[in-house]
C-alpha positions in Angstrom: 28.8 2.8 4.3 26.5 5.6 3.2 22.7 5.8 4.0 22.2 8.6 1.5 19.2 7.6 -0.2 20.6 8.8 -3.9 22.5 5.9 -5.2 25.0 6.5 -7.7 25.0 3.0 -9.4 23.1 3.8 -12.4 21.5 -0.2 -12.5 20.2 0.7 -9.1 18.8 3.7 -9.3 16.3 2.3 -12.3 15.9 -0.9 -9.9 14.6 2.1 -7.2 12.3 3.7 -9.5 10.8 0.2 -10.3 10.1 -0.5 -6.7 8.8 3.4 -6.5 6.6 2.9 -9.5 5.2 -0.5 -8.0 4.8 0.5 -4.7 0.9 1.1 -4.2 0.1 -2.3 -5.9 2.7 -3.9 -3.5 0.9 -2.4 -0.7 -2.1 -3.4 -1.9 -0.9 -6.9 -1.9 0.9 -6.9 1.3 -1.6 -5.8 3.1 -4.3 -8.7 1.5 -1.5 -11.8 2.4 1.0 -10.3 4.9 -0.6 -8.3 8.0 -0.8 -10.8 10.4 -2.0 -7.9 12.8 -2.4 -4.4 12.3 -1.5 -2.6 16.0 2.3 -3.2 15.8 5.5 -3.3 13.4 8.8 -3.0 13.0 10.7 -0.4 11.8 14.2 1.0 11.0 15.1 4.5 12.9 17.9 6.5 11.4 20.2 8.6 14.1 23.0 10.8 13.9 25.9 10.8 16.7 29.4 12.0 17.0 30.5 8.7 14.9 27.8 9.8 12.1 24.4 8.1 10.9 23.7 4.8 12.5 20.1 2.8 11.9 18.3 0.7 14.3 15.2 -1.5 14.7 12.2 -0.9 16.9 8.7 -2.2 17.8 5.9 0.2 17.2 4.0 2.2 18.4 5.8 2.3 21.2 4.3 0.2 24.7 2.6 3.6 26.0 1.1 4.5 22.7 -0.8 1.1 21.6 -4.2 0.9 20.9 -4.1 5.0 20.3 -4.9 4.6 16.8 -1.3 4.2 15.0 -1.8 1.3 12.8 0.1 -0.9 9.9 -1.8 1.5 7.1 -1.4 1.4 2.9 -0.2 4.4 3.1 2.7 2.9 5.6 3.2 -0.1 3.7 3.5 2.0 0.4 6.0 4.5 2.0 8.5 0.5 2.7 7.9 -0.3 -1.1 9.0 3.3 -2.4 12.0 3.4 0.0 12.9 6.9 0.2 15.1 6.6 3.4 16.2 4.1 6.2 13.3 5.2 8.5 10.3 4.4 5.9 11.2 0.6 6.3 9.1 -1.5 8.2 8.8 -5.4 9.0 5.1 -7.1 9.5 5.1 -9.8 12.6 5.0 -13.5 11.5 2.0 -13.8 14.5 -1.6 -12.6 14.7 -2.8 -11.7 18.4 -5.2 -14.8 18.0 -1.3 -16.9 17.3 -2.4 -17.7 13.9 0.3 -17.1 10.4 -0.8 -16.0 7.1 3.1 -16.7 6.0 6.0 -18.1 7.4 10.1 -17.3 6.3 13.7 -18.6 7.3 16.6 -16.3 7.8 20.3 -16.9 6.9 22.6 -13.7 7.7 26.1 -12.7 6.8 26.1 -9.4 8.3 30.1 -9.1 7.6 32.0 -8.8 4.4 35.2 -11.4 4.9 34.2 -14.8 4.4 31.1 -13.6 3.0 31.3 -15.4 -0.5 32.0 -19.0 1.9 29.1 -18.3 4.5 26.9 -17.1 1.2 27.2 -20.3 -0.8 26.6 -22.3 2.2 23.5 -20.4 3.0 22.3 -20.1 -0.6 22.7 -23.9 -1.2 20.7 -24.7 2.3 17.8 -22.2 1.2 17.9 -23.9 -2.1 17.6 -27.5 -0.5 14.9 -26.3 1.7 12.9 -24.5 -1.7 13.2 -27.5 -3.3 11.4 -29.4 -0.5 8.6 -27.1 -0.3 7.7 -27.0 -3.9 7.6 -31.0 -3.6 4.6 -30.4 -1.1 3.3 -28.0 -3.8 3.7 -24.7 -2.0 5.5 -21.7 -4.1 8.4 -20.6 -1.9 10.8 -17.5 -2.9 13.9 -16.9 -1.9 14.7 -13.7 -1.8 18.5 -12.0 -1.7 18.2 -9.7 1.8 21.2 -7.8 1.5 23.7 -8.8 -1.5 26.5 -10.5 1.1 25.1 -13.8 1.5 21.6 -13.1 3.6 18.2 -14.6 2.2 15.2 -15.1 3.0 12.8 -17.9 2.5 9.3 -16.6 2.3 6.1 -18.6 1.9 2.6 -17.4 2.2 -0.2 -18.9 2.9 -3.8 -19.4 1.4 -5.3 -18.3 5.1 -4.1 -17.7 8.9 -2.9 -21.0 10.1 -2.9 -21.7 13.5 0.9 -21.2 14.8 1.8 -24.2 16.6 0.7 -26.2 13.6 3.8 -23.7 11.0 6.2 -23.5 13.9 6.0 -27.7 13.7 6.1 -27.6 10.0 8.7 -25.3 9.8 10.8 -26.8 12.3 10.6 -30.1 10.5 11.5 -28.5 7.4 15.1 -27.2 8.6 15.9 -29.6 11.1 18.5 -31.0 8.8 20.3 -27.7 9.0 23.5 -29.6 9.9 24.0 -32.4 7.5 23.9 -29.0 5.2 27.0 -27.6 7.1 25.2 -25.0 8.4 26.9 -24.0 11.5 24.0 -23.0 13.2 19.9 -23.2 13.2 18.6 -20.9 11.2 16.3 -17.9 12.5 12.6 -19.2 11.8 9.5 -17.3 11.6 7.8 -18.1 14.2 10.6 -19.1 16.1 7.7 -20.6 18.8 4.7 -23.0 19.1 3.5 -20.5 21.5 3.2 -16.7 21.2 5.2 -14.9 24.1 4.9 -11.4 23.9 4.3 -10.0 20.7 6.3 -12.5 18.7 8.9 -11.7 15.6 9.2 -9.3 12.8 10.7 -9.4 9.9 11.4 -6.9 7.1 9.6 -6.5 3.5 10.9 -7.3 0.3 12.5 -4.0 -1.0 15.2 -1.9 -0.1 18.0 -2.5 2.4 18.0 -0.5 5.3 22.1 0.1 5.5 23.2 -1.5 2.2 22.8 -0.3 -1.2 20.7 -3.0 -2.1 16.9 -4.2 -3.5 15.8 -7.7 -2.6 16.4 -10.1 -5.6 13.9 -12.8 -6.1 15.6 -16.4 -6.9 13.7 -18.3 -9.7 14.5 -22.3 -10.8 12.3 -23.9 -13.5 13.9 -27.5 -14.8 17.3 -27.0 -12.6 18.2 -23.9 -14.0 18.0 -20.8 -11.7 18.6 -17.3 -12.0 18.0 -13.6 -9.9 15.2 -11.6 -11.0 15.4 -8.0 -10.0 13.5 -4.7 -10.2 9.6 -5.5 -11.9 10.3 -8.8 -12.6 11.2 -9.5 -9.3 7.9 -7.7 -8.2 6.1 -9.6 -10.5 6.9 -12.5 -9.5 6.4 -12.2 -6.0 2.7 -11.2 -6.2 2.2 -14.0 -8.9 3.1 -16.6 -5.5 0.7 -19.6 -5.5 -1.4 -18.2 -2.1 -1.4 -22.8 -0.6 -2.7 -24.9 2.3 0.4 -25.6 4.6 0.6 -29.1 3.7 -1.3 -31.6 6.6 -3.5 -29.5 8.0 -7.0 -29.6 6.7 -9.0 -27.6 9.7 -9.6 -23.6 9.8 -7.5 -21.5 12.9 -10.3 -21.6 15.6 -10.5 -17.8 15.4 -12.4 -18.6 11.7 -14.7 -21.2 13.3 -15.8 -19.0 16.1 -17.2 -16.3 13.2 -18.8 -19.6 11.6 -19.1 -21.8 14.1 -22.3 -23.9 12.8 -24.3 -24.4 9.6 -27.3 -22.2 11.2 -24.2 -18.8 11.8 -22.9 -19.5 8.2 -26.7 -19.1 6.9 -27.7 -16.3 8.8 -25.7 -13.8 7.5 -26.3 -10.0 7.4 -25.1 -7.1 5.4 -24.0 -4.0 6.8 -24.0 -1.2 4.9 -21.0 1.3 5.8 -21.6 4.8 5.1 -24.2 6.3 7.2 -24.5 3.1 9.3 -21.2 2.7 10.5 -19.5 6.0 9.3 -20.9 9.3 9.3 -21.6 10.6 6.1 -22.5 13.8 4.4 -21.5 13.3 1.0 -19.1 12.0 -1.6 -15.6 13.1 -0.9 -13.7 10.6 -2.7 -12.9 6.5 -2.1 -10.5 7.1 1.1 -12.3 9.6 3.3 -14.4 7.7 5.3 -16.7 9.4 8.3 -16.0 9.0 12.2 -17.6 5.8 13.3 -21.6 6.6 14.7 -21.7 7.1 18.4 -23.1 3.2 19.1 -21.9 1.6 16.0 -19.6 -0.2 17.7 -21.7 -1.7 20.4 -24.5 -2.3 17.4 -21.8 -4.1 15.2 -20.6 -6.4 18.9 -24.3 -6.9 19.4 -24.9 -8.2 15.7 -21.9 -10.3 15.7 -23.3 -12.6 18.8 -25.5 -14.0 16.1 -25.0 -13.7 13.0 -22.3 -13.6 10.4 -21.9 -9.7 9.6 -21.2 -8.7 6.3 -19.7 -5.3 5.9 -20.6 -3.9 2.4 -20.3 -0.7 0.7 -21.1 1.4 -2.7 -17.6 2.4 -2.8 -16.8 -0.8 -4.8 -19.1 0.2 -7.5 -17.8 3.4 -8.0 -16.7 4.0 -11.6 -13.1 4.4 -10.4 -12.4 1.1 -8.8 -12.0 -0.4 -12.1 -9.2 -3.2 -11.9 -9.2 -6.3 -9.1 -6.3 -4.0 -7.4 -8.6 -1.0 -7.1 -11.6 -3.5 -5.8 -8.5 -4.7 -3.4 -7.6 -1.2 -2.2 -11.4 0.0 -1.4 -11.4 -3.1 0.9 -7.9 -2.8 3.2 -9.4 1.0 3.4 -12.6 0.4 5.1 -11.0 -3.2 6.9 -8.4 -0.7 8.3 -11.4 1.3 9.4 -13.1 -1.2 10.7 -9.9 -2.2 12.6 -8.7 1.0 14.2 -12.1 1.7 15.4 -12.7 -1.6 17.0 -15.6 -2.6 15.3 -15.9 -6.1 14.9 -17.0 -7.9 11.4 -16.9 -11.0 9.6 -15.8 -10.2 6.3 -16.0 -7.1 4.0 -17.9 -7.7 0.3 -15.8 -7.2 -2.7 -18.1 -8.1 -5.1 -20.3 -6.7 -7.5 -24.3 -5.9 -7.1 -26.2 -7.4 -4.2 -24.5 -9.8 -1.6 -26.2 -13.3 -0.3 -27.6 -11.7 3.3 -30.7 -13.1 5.0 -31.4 -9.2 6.0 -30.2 -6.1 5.0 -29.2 -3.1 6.9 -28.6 0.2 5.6 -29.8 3.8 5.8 -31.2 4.3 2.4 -33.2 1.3 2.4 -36.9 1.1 1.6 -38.8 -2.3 3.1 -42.1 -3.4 0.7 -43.8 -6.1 2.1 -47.0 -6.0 -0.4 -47.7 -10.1 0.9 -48.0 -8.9 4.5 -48.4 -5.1 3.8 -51.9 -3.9 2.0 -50.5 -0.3 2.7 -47.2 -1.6 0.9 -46.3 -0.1 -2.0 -47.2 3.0 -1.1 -45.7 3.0 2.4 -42.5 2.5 -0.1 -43.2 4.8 -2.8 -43.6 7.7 0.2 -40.1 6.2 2.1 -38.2 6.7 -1.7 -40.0 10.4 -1.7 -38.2 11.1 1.9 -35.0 9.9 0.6 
């Protein structure tokens, strides 16, 4: 089976360049609903031998190189949606560090080609059973075609993290009546656990197959009639997903109530400003270049977050380029992947336009007029706007 990149079927090669042309605003939404955690993923690793080109899956960044700065990145996630070769694929783990899910999938696999057609109606009619089921509790499941022999995936994500014990239960309810559908055996869940052990499962992204020459199709049923959609349409539809509660659990993952963990924390928020605050900054070179974090920033941001709700906000947002909801989207994975990689902790990042709710305000190009307190005021602030 060849892994050369160039596919000769002309249908496919136009179904590539959709997923090409789509990439970025893929990324954009994969990294908004499906990044459970940003220090590991999997990925696909092509090698050549004496038998020719083989590909395999590994966790990375490797054990030794964790915490280094490597991290799941737009840029990474773009690279999967584009799928050039074998080795830009990646996979996002079902399981955030603090065992909470933003989404949560089922796996049927035929991974050989006789008896494919039997095993793939049997898994197709289970995942449809199972689809079925989960629109009844009003969530928007897909099911998506993994490899064109008979392996799909179920995929449903979530409105928020959801703590893990409380999808693993749901999910194992869900397909526990994978026999009386003549499934030979349980189907691979994600998570597979009510606990995290280790660093949990992976599992690909929609797009391109690693060894097949295949894109994932996207199953759609309105009113008992189904059909594949492929290419755009299946892009489409898969970031047009209802973002749902899972069904029966009305509390927040504990790691939410510990950033808001009382009416007085919710109302005592403050807004961080990032450039020249957090980031160095010497002027404008563009919406992704962002500075090297300030030498105590970090322990400023830990301090901060003791207290108060900390509200990371920037001017990027208003910059005459970030003109559409994905642009607005983009600016904010940047500086949360920022804020990530350099360890700096944070509540939320603003998105929205002109002045956010704050009970204080810090940022470097700020001017403080007190005229009630002040009789010195307004000129105080007239002489602090002259400086800057």
């Amino acid at each position: 089976m060849s892994l050369d990149p160039i596919f000769n079927d002309p249908q496919l090669k136009w179904i590539a360049k959709e997923w090409e042309e789509n990439a970025e605003r893929l990324a954009t939404w994969g990294l908004k609903h499906l990044v459970n955690r940003f220090d590991v993923w999997g990925q696909y690793t092509l090698k050549s031998d004496s038998l020719g080109k083989s590909v395999s899956a590994v966790t990375l960044p490797i054990a030794s190189l964790r915490g280094k700065g490597d991290m799941v990145t737009h840029d990474k996630l773009t690279r999967h949606f584009k799928g050039k070769k074998p080795n830009d694929l990646i996979g996002l783990h079902v399981t955030s560090a603090e065992a909470t899910c933003r989404w949560f999938a089922v796996d049927l696999d035929v991974h050989e080609e006789q008896d494919s057609s039997y095993l793939a109606d049997l898994n197709f009619r289970a995942m449809v059973d199972w689809h079925r089921k989960l629109r009844a509790q009003d969530l928007d499941p897909v099911i998506l075609d993994s490899n064109g022999m008979g392996s799909f995936h179920l995929l449903v994500v979530l409105n928020e993290p959801h703590p893990l014990e409380d999808v693993f239960e749901y999910l194992e309810n869900l397909t526990s009546n994978y026999e009386e559908l003549e499934l030979t055996k349980k189907p691979e869940l994600f998570p597979s656990s009510a606990k995290l052990h280790k660093l949990g499962k992976w599992l690909r992204l929609p797009g391109r197959h690693h060894t097949h020459k295949h894109y994932s199709k996207v199953w759609v049923e309105e009113y008992g009639e189904g059909n594949w959609l492929e290419g755009v349409d299946a892009i489409d539809h898969l970031m047009s997903l209802r973002l749902m509660p899972l069904p029966g659990v009305t509390e927040k993952p504990e790691s939410f109530l510990k950033k808001k963990s009382s009416v007085e924390r919710r109302n005592r928020t403050v807004a961080v400003d990032l450039d020249g605050v957090l980031a160095e900054y010497d002027g404008w070179k563009g919406l992704e270049n962002i500075g090297d974090p300030i030498e105590g920033a970090k322990e400023f941001m830990e301090a901060l977050s003791e207290k108060y709700f900390v509200l990371v906000h920037t001017a990027r947002i208003a910059n005459e380029n970030v003109k559409t909801e994905d642009h607005v989207q983009r600016v904010k994975n940047l500086v949360v992947e920022w804020l990530r990689e350099n360890e700096i902790p944070y509540g939320d990042v603003y998105t929205g336009r002109g002045k956010p709710l704050a009970s204080a305000f810090i940022d470097d190009r700020a001017v403080s007029c007190r005229p009630q307190e002040e009789e010195d005021s307004f000129a105080a602030a007239l002489r602090a706007l002259a400086n800057l």
